[in-house]
Backbone atoms as SQL, in Angstrom:
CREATE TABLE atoms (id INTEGER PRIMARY KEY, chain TEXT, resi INTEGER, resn TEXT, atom TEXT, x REAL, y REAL, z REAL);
INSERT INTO atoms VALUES
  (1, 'A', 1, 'UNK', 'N', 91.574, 133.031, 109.764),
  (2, 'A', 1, 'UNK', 'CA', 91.449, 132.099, 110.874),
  (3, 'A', 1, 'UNK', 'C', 92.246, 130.824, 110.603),
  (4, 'A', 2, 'UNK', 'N', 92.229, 130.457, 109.296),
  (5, 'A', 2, 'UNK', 'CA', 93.379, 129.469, 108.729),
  (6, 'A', 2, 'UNK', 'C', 94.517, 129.450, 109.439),
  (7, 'A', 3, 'UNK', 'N', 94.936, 130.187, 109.209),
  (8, 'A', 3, 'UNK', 'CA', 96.235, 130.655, 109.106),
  (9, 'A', 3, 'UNK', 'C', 96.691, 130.766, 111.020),
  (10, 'A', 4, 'UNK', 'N', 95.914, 131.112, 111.587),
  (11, 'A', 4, 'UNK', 'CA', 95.655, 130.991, 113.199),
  (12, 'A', 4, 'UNK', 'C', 95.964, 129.828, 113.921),
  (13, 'A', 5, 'UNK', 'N', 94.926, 129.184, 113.187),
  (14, 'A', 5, 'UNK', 'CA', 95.145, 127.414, 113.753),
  (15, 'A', 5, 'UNK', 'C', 96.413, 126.497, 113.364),
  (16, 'A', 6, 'UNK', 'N', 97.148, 127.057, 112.114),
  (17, 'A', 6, 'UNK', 'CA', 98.147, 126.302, 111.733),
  (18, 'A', 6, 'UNK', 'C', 99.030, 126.760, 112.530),
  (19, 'A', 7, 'UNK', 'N', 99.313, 127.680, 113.122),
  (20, 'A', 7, 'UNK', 'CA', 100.123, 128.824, 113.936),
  (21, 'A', 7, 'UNK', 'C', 100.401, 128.434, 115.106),
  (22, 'A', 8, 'UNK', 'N', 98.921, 128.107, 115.499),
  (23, 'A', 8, 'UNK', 'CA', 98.853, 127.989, 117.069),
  (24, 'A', 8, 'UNK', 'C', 99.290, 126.072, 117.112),
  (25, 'A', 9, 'UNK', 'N', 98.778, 125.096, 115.839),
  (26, 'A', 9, 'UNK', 'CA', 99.267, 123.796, 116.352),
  (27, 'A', 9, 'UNK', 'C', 100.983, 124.201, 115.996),
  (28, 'A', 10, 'UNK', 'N', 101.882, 124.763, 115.296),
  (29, 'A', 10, 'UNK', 'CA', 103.030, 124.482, 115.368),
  (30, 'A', 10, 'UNK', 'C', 103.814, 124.792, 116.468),
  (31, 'A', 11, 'UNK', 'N', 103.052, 125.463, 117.630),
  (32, 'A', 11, 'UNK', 'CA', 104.052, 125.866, 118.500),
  (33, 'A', 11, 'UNK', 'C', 104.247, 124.353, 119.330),
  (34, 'A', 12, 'UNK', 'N', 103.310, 123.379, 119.563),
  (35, 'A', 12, 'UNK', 'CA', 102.863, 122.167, 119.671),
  (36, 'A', 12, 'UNK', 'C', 103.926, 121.313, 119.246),
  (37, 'A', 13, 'UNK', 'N', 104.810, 121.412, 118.346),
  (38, 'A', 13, 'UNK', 'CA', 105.719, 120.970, 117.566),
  (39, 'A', 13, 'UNK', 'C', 105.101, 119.362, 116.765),
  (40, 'A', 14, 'UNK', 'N', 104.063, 119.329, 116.603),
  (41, 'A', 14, 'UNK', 'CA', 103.332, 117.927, 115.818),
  (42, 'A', 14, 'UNK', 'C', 104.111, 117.008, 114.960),
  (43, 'A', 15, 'UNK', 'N', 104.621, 115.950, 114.958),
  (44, 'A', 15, 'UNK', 'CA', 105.067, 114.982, 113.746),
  (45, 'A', 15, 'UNK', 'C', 104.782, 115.400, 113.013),
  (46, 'A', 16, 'UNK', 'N', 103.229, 115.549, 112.933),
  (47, 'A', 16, 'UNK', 'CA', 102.768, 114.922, 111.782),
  (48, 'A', 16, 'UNK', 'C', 101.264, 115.533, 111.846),
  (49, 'A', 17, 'UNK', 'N', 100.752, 116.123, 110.171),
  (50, 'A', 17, 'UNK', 'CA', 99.438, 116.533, 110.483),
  (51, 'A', 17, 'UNK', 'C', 98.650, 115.418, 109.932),
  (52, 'A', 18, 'UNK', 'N', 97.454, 115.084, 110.528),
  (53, 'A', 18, 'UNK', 'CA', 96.447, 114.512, 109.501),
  (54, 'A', 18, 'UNK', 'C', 95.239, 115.411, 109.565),
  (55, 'A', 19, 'UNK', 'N', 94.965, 115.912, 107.963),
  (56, 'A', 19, 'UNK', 'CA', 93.401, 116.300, 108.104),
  (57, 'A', 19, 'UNK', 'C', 92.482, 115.865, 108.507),
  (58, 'A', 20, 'UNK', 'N', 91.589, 116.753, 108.794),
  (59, 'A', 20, 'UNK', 'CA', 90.002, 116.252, 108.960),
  (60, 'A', 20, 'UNK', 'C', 89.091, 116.585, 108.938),
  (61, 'A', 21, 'UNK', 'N', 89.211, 117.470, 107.593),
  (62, 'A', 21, 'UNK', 'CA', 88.094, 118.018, 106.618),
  (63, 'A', 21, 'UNK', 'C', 89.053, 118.477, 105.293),
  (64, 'A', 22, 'UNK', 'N', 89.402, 117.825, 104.587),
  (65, 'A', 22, 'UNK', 'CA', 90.362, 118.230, 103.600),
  (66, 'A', 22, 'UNK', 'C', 90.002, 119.387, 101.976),
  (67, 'A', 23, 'UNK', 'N', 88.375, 119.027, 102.647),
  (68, 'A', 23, 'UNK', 'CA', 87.692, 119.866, 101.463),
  (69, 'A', 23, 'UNK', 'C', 88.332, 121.604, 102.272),
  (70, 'A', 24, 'UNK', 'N', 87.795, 121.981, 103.629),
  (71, 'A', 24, 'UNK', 'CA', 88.213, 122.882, 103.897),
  (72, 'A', 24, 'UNK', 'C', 89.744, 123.410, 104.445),
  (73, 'A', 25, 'UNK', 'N', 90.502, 122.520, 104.404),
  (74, 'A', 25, 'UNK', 'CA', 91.981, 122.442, 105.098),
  (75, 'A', 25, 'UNK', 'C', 91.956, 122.899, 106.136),
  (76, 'A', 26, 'UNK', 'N', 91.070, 122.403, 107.405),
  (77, 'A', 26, 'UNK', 'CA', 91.147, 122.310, 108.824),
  (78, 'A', 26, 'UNK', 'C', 91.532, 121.196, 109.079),
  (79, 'A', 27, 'UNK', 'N', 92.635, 121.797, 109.784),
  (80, 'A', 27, 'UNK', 'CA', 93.954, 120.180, 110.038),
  (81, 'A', 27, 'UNK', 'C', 93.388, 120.048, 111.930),
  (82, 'A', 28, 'UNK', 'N', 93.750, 118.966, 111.869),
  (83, 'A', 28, 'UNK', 'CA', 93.845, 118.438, 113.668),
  (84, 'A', 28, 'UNK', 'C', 94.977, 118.327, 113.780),
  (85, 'A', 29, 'UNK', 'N', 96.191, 118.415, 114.562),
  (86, 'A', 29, 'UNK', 'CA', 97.092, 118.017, 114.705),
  (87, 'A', 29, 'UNK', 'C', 97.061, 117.064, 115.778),
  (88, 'A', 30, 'UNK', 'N', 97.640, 115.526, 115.072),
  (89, 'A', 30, 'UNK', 'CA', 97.699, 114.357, 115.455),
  (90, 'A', 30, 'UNK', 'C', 99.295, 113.690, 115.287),
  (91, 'A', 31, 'UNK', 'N', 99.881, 113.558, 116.646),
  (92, 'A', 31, 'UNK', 'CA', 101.505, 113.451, 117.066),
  (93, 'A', 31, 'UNK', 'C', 101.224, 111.851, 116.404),
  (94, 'A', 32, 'UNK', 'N', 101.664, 111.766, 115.608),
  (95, 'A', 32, 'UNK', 'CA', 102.124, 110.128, 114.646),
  (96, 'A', 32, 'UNK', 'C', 103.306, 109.877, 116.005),
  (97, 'A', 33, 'UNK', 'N', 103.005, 108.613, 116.603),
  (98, 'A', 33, 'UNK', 'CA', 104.265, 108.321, 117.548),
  (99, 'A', 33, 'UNK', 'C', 105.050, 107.439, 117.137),
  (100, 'A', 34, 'UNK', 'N', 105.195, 106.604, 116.007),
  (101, 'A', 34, 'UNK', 'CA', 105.114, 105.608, 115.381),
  (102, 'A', 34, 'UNK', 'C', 105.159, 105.254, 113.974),
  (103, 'A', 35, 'UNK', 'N', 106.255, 104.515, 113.218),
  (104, 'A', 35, 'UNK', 'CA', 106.056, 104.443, 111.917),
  (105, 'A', 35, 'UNK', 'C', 104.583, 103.522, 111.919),
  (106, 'A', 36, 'UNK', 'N', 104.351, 103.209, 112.673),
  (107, 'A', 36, 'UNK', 'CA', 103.504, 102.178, 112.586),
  (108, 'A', 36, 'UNK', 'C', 101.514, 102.646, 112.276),
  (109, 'A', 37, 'UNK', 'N', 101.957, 104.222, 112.701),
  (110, 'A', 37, 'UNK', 'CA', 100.878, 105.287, 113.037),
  (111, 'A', 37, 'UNK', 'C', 100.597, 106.060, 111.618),
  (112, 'A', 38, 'UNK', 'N', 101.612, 105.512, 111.281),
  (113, 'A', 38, 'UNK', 'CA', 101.996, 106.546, 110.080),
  (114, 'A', 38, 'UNK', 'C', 101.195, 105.957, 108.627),
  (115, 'A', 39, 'UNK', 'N', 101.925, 104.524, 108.855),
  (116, 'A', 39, 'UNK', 'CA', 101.296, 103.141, 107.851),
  (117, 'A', 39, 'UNK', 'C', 99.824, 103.069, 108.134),
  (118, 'A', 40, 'UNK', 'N', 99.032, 103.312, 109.368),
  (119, 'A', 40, 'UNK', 'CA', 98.199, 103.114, 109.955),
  (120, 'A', 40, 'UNK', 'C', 96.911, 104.261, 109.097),
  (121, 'A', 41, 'UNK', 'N', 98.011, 105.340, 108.864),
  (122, 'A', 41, 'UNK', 'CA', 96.865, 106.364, 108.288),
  (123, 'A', 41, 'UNK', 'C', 97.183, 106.353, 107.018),
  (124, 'A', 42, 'UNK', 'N', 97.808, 105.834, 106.546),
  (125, 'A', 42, 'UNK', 'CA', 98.044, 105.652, 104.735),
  (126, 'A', 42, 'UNK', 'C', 97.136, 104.842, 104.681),
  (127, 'A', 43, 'UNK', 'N', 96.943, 103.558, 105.080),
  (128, 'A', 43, 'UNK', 'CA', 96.023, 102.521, 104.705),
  (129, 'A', 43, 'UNK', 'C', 94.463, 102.975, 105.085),
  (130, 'A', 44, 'UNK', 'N', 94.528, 104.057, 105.777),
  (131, 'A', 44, 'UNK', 'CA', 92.836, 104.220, 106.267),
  (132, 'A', 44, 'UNK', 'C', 92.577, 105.602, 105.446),
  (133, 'A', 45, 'UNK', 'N', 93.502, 105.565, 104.249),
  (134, 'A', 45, 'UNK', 'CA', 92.817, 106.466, 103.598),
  (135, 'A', 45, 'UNK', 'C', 93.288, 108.301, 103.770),
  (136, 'A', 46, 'UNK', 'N', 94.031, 108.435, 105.233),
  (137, 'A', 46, 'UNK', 'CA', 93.776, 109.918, 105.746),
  (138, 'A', 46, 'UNK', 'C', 95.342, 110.171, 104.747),
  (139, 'A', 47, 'UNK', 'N', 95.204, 111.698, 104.997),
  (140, 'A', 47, 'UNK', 'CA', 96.196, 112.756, 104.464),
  (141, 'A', 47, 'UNK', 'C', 97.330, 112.696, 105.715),
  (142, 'A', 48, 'UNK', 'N', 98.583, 112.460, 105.162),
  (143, 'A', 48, 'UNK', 'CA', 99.694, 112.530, 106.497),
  (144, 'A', 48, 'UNK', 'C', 100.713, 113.515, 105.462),
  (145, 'A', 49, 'UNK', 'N', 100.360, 114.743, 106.474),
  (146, 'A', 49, 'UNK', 'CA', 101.743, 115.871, 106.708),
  (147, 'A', 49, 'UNK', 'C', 102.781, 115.814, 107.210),
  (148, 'A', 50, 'UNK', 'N', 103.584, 116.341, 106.527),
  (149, 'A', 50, 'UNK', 'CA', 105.115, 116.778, 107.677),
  (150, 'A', 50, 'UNK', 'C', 105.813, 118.371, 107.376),
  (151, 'A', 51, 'UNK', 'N', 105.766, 118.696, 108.663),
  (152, 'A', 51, 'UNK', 'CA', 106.517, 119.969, 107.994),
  (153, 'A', 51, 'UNK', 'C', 108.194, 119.836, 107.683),
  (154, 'A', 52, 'UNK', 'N', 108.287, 120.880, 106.781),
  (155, 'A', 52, 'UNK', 'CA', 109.653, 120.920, 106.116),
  (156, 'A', 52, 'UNK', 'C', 110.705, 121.035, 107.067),
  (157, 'A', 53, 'UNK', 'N', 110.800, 121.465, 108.332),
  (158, 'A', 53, 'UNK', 'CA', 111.905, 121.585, 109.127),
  (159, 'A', 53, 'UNK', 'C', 111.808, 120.254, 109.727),
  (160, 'A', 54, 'UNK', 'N', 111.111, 119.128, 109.676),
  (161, 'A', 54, 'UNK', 'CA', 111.493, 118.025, 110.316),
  (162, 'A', 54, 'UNK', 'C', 112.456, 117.358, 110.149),
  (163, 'A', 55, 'UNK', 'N', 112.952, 116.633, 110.409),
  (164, 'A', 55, 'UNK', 'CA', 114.505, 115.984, 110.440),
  (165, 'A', 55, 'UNK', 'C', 113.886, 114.452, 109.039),
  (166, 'A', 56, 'UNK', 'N', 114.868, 114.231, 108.551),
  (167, 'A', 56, 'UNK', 'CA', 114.426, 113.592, 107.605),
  (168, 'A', 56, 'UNK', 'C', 113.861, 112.028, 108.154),
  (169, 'A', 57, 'UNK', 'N', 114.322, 111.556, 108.763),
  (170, 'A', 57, 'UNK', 'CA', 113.970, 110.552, 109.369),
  (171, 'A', 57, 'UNK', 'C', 112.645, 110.434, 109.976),
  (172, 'A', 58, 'UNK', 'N', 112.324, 111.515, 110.480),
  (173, 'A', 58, 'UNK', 'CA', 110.630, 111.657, 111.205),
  (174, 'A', 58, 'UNK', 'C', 109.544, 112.022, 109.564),
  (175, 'A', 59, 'UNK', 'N', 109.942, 111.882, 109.093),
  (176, 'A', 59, 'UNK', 'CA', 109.657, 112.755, 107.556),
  (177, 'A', 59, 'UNK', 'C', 109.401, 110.882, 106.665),
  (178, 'A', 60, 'UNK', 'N', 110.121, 110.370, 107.158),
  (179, 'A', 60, 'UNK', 'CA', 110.208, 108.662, 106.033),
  (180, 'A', 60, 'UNK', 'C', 109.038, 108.009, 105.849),
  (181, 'A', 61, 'UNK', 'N', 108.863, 107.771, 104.342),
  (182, 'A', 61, 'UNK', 'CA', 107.441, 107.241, 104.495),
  (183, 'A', 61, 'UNK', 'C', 107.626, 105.863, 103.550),
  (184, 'A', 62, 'UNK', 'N', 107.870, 104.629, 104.016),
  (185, 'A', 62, 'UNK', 'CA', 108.059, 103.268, 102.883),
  (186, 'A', 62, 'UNK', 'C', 107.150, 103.572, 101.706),
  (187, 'A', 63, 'UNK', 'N', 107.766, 103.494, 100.168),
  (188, 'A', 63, 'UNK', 'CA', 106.969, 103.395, 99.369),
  (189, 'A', 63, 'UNK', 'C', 106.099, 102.233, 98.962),
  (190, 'A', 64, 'UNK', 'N', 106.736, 101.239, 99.723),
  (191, 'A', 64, 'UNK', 'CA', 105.423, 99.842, 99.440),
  (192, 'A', 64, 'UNK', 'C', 104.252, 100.407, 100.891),
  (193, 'A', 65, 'UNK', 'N', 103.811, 101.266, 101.761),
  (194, 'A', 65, 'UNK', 'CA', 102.786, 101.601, 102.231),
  (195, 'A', 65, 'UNK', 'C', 101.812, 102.549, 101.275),
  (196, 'A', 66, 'UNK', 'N', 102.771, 103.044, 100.235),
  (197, 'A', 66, 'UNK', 'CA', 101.845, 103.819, 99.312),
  (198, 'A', 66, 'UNK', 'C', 101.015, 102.848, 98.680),
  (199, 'A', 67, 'UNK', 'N', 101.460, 102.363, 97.840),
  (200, 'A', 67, 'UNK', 'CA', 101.413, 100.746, 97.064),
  (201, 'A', 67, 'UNK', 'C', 100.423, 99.946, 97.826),
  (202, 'A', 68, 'UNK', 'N', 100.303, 99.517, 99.057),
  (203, 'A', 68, 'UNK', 'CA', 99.438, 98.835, 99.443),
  (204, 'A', 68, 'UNK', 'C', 98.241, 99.567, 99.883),
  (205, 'A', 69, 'UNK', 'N', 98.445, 100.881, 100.180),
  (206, 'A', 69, 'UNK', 'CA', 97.229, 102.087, 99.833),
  (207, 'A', 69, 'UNK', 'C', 96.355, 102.101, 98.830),
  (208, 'A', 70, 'UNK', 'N', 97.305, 101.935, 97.334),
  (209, 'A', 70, 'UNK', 'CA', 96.528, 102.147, 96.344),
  (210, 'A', 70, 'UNK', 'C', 95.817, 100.458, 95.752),
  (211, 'A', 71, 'UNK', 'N', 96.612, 99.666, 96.540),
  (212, 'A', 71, 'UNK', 'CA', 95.816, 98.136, 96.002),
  (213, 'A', 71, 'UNK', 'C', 94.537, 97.885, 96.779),
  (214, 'A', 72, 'UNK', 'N', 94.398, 99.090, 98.327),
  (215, 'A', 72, 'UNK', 'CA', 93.436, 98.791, 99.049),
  (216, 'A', 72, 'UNK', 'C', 92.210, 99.370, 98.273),
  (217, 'A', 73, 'UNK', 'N', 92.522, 100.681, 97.331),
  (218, 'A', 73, 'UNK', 'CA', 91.390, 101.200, 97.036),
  (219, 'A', 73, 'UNK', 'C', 91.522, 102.224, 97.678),
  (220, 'A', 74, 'UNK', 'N', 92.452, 103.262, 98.622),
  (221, 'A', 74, 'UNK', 'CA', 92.171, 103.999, 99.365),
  (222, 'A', 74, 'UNK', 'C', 93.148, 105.578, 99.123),
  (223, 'A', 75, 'UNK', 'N', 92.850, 106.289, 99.013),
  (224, 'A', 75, 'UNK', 'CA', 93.353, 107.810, 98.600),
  (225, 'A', 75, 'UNK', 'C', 94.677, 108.058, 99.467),
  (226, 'A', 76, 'UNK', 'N', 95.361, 108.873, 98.403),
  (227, 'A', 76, 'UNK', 'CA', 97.388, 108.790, 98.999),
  (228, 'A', 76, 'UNK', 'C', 97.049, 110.230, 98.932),
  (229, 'A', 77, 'UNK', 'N', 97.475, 111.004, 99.780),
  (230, 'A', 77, 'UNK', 'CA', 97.714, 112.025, 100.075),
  (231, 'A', 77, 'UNK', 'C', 98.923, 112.412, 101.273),
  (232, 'A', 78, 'UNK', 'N', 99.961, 112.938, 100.480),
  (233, 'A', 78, 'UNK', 'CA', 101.135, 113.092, 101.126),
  (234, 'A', 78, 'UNK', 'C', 101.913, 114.109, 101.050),
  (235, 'A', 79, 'UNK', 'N', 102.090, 114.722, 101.944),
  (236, 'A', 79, 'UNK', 'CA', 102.716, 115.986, 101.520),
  (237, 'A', 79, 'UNK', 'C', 103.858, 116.479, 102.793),
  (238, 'A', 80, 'UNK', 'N', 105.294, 116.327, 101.867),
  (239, 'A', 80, 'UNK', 'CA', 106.730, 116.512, 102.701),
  (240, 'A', 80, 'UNK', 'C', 107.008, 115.490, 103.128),
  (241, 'A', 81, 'UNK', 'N', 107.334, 114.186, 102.756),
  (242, 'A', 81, 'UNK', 'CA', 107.689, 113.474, 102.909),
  (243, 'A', 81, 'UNK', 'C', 108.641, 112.780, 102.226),
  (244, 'A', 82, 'UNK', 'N', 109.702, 112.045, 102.770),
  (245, 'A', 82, 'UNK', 'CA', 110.842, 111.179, 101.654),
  (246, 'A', 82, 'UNK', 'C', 110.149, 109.867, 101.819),
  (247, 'A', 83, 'UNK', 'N', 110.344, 109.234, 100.945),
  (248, 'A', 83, 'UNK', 'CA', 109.800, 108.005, 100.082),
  (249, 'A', 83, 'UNK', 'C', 111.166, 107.779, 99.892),
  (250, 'A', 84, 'UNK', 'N', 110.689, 106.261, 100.552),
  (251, 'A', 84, 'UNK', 'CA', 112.248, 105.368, 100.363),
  (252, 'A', 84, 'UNK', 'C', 111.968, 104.231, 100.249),
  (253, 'A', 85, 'UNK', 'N', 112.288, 103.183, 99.255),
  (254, 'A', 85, 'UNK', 'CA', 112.069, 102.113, 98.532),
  (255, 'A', 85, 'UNK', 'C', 111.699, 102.657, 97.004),
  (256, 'A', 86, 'UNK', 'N', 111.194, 101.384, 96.409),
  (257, 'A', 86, 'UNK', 'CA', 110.935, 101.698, 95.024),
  (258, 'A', 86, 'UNK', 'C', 109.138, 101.836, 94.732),
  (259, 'A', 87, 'UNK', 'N', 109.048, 102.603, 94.263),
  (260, 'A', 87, 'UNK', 'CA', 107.414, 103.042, 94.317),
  (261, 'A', 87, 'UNK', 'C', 106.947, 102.721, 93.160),
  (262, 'A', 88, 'UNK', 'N', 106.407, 101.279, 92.659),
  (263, 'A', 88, 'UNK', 'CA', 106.152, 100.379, 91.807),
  (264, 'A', 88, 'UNK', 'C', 104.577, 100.102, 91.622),
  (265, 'A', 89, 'UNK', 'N', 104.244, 101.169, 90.826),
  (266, 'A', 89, 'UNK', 'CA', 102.696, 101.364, 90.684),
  (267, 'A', 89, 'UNK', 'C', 102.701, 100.672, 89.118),
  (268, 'A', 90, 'UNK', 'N', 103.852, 100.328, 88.939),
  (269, 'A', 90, 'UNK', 'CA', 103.445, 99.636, 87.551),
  (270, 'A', 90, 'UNK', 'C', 101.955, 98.943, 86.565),
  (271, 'A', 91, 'UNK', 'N', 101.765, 99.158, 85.766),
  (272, 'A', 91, 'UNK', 'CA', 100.202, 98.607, 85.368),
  (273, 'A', 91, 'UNK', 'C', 98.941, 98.412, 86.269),
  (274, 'A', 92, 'UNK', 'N', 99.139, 99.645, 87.954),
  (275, 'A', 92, 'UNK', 'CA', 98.227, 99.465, 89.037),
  (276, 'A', 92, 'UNK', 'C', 97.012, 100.267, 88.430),
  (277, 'A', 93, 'UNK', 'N', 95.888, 100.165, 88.891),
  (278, 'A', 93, 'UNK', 'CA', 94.413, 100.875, 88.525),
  (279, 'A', 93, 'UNK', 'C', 94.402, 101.905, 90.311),
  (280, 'A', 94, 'UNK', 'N', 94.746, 102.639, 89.913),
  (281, 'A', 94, 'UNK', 'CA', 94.426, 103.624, 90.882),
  (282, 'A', 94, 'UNK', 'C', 93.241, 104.460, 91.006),
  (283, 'A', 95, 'UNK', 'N', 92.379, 103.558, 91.540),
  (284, 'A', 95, 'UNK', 'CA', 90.626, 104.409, 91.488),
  (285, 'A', 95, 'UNK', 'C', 90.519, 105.688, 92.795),
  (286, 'A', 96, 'UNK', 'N', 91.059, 106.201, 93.659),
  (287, 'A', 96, 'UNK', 'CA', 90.798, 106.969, 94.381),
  (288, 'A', 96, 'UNK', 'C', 92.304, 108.440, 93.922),
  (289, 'A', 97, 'UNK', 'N', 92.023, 109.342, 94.498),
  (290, 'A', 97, 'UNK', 'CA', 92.700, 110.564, 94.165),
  (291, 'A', 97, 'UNK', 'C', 94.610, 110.308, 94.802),
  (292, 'A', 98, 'UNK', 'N', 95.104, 110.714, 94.278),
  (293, 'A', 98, 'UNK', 'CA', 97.104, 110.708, 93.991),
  (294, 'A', 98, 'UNK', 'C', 97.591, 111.558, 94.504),
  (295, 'A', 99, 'UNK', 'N', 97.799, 111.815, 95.741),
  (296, 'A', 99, 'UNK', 'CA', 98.679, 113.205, 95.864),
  (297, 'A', 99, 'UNK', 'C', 99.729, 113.306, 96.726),
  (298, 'A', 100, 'UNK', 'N', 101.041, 113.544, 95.885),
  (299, 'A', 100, 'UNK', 'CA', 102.177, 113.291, 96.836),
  (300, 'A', 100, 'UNK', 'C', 102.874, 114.948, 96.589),
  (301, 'A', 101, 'UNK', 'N', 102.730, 115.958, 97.224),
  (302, 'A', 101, 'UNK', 'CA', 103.293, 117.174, 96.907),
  (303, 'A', 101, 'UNK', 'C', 104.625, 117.479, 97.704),
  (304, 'A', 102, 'UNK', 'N', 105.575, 117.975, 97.642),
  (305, 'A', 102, 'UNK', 'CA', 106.590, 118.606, 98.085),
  (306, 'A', 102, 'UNK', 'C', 107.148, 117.533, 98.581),
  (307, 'A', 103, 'UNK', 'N', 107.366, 116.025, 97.747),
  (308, 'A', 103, 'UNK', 'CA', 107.530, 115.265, 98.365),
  (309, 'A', 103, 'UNK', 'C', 109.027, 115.032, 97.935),
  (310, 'A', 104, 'UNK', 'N', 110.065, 114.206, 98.507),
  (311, 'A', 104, 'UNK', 'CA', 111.359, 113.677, 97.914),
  (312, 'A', 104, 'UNK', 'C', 111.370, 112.150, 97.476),
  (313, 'A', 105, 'UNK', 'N', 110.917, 111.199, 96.277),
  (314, 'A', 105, 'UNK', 'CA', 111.347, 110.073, 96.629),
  (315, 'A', 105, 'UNK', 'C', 112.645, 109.752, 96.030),
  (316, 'A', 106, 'UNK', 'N', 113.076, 109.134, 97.196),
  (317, 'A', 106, 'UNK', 'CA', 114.814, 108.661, 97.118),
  (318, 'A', 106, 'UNK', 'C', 114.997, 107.915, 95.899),
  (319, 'A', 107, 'UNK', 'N', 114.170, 107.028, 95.724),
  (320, 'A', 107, 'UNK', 'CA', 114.696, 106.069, 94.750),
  (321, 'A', 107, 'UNK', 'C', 114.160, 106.097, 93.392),
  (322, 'A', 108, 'UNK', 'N', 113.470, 104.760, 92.715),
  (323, 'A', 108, 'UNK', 'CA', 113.225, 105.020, 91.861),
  (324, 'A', 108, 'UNK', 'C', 111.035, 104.823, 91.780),
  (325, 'A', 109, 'UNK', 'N', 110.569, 105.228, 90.753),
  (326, 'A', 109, 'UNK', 'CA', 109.626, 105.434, 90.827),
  (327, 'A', 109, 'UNK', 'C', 108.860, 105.043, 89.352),
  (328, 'A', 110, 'UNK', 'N', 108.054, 103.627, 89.287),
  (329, 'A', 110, 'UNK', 'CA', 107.086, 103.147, 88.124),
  (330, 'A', 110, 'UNK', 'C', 106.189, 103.374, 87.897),
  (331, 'A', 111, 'UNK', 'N', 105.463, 104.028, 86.747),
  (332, 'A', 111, 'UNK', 'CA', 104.167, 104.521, 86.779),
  (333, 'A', 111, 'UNK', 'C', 103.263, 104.054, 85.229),
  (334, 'A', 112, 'UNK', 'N', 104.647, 103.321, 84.472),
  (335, 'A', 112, 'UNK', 'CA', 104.203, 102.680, 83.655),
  (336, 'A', 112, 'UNK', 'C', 103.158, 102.248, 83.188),
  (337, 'A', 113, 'UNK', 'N', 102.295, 102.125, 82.558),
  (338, 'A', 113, 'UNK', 'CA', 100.975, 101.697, 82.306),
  (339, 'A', 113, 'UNK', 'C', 99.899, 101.766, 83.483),
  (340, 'A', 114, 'UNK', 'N', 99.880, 102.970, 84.087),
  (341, 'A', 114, 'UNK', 'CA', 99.350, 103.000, 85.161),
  (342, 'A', 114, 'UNK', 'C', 98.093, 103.809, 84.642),
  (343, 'A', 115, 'UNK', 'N', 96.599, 103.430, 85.143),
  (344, 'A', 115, 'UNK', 'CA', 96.073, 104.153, 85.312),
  (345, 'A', 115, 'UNK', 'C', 95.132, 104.993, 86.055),
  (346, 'A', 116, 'UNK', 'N', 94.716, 106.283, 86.134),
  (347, 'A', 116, 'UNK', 'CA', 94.582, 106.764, 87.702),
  (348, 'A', 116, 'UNK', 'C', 93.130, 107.370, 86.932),
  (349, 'A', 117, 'UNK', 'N', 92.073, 106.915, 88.058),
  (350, 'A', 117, 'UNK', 'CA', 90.606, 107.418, 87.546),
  (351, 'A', 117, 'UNK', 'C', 90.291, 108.891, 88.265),
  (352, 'A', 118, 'UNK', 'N', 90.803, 109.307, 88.637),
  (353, 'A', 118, 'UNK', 'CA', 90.603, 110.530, 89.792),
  (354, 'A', 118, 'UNK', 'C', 92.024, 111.623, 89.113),
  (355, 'A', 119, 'UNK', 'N', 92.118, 112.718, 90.234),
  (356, 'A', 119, 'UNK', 'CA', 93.140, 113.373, 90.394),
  (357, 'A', 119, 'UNK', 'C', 94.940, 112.432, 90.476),
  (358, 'A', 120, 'UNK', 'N', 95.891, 113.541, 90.065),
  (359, 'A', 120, 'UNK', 'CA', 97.135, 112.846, 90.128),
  (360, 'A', 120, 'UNK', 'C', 97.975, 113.941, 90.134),
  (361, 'A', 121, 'UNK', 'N', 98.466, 114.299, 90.967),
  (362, 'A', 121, 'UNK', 'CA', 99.842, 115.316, 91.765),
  (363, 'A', 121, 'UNK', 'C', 100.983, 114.542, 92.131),
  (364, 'A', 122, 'UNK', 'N', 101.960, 115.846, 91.763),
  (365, 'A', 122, 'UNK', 'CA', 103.422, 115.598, 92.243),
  (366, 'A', 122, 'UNK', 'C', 103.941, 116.898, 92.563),
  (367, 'A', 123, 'UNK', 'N', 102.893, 117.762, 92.736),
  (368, 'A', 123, 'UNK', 'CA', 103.603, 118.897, 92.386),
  (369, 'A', 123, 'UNK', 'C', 104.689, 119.174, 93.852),
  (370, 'A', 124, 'UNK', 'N', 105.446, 119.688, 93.141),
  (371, 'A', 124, 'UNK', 'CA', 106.876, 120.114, 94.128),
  (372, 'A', 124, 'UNK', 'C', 107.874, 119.125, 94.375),
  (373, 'A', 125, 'UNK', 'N', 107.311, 117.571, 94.068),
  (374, 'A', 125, 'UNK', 'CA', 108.249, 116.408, 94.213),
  (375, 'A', 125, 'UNK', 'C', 109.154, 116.362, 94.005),
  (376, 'A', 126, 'UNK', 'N', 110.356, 115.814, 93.929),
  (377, 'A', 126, 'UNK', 'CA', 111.474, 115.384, 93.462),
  (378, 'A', 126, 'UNK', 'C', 111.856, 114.324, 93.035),
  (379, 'A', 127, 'UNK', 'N', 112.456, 113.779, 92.346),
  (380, 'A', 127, 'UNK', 'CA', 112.707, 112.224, 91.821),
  (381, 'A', 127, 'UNK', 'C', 113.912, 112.249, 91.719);
């Protein structure tokens, strides 16, 4: 039935998914109209998707919205997205869960004395 619903929102052509039950991966598909929509659900914590055939530009996610995610206290979950700026988690305390999968970031990326009390993914990333 998974597999149904992801099926049936892509014909929909969605920006952008955000979960909304992430324990079970039943996605809503929610059209991000807006970088502004986008920043909007990084900071409130939610999971923002993109699928891989999106054009890279609908796909851009500022790495200081990650950054001000993780100074809020609030869980990064990102997956297919390019990251553009410098993603400067340097000596940050990251108390909620890390997850940037199949992601591209363009530039460069600090993680230096960082430490993360939860989960921490990259898997599929690129640097």
């Amino acid at each position: 039935m998974e597999n149904r619903l992801l099926t049936a929102k892509r014909r929909e052509a969605p920006r952008c998914f955000v979960p909304t039950d992430t324990k079970r991966h039943v996605y809503n598909a929610v059209v991000m109209k807006s970088r502004d929509a986008i920043r909007a659900a990084l900071l409130d914590g939610q999971g923002v998707f993109f699928r891989p055939d999106e054009l890279v530009s609908e796909r851009t996610v500022e790495a200081g919205w990650i950054c001000e995610a993780v100074n809020n206290g609030k869980r990064v979950n990102v997956k297919g997205a390019v990251v553009v700026g410098p993603l400067n988690l340097r000596s940050s305390h990251v108390p909620a869960e890390f997850s940037m999968t199949q992601c591209r970031i363009a530039e460069s990326a600090d993680l230096a004395y960082a430490t993360f009390a939860r989960s921490l993914s990259f898997s599929g990333s690129t640097f």
